[in-house]
C-alpha positions as semicolon CSV with decimal commas, in nm:
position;residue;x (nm);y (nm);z (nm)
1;X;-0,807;0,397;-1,983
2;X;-0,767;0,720;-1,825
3;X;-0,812;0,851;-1,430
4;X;-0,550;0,542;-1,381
5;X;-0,421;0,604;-1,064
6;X;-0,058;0,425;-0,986
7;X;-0,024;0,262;-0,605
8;X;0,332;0,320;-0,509
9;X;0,531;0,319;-0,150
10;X;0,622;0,648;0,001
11;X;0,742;0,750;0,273
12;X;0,436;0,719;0,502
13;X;0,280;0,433;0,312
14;X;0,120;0,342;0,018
15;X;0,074;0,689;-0,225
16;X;-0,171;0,711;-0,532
17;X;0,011;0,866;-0,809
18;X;-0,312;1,062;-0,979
19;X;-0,360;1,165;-1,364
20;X;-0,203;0,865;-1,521
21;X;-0,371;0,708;-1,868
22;X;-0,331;0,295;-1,902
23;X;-0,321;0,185;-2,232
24;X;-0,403;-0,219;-2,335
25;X;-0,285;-0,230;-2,662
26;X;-0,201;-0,507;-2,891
27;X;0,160;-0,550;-2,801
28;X;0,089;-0,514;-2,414
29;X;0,029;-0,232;-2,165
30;X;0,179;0,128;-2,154
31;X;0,170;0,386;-1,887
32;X;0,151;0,795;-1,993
33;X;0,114;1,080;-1,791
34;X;-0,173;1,306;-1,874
35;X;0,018;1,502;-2,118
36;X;0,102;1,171;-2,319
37;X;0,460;1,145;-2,194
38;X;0,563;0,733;-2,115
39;X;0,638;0,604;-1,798
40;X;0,617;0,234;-1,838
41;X;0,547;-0,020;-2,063
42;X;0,547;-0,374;-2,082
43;X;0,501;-0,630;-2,376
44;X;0,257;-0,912;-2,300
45;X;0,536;-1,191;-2,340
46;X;0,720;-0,984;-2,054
47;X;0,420;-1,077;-1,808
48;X;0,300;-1,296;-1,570
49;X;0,014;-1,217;-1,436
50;X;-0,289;-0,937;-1,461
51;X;-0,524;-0,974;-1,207
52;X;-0,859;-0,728;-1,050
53;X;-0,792;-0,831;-0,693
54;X;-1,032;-0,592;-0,526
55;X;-1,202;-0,237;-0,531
56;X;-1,132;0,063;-0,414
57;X;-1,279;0,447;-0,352
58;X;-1,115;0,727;-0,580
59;X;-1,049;1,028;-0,401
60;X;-1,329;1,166;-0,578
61;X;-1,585;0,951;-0,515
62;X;-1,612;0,727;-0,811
63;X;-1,595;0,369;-0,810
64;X;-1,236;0,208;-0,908
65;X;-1,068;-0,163;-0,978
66;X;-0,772;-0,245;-0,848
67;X;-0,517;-0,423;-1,076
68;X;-0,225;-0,604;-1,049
69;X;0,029;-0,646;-1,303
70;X;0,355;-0,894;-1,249
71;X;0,664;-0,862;-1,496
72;X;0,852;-1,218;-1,552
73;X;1,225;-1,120;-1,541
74;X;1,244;-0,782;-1,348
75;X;0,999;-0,991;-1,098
76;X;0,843;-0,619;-1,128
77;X;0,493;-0,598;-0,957
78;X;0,282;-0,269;-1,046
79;X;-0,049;-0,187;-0,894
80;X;-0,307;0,063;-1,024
81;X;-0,669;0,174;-0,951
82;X;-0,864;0,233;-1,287
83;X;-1,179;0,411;-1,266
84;X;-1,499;0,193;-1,360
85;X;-1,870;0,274;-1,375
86;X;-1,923;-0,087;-1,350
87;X;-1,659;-0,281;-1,086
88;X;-1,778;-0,631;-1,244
89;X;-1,768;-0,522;-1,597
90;X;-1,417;-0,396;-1,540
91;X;-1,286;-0,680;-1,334
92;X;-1,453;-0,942;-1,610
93;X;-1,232;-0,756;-1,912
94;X;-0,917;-0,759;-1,699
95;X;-0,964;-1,137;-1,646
96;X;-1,069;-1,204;-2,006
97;X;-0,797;-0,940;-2,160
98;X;-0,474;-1,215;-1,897
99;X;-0,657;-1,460;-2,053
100;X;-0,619;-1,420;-2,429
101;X;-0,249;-1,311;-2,351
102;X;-0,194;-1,631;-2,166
103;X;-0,139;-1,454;-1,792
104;X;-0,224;-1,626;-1,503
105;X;-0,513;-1,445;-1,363
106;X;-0,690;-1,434;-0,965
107;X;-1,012;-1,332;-0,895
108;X;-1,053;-1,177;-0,521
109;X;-1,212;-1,412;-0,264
110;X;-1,556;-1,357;-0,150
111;X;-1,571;-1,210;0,136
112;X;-1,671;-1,464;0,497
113;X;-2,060;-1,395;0,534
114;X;-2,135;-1,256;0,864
115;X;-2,424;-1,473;0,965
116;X;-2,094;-1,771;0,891
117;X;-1,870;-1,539;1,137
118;X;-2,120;-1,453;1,392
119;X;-2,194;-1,861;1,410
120;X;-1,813;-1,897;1,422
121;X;-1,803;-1,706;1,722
122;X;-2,076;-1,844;1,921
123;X;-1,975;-2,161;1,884
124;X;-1,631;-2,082;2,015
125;X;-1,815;-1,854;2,329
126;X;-2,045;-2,183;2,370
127;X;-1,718;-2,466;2,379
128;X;-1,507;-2,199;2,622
129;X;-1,813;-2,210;2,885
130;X;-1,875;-2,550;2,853
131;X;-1,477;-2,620;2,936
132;X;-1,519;-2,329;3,198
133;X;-1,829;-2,496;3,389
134;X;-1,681;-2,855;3,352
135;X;-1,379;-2,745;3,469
136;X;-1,566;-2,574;3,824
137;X;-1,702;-2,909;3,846
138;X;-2,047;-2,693;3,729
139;X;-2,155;-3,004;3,503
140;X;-1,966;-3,322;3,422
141;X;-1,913;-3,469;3,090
């Protein structure tokens, strides 16, 4: 896959480390720079987990998937954006690609509903008045 971009810590935060091509081959997954030069590889017994946790914004616009791979004995945990046309597509071929190689695999949550959180909230505003007014003697329970 190329336009992989690699999420790293820097100095001021997390840095996206551009022009990076992931490859999901048979054996497991390999890094290269854009000129085809290796930075990382990993061999699917060496992993734990692959998992498309959420999505992001390239800096160019397009659409991306975030992944998240986890090495067993280096307890190694890489993240990268890959660049999708179709987020579900992308984050259903992750899933079924840990699945064949026997990785554990998490799908991100849905997120809360607002209609759910605005209830939420007037429920709590409608319990703190009623405590407020019972305790000014306003109404008695």
């Amino acid at each position: 896959m190329p336009d992989v971009y690699l999420l790293t810590e820097g100095q001021e935060g997390e840095v996206a480390v551009p022009h990076l091509t992931l490859a999901f081959l048979d054996s497991g997954l390999a890094l290269h720079k854009a000129d085809g030069e290796p930075v990382w590889d990993s061999a699917w017994a060496e992993l734990e987990e692959l998992s498309a946790l959420e999505r992001s914004v390239l800096p160019d616009g397009r659409a991306g998937v975030v992944i998240t791979v986890v090495e067993r004995r280096r307890r190694g945990r890489h993240r990268f954006v890959l660049a999708t046309d179709d987020a579900a597509v992308t984050e259903a071929a992750v899933r079924a690609r840990a699945t064949a190689h026997g990785l554990r695999t998490r799908s991100a949550r849905p997120a809360v509903s607002r209609l759910l959180m605005a209830g939420i909230v007037l429920a709590a505003l409608a319990a703190i008045a009623a405590l407020l007014l019972s305790a000014t003697h306003v109404i008695h329970f």
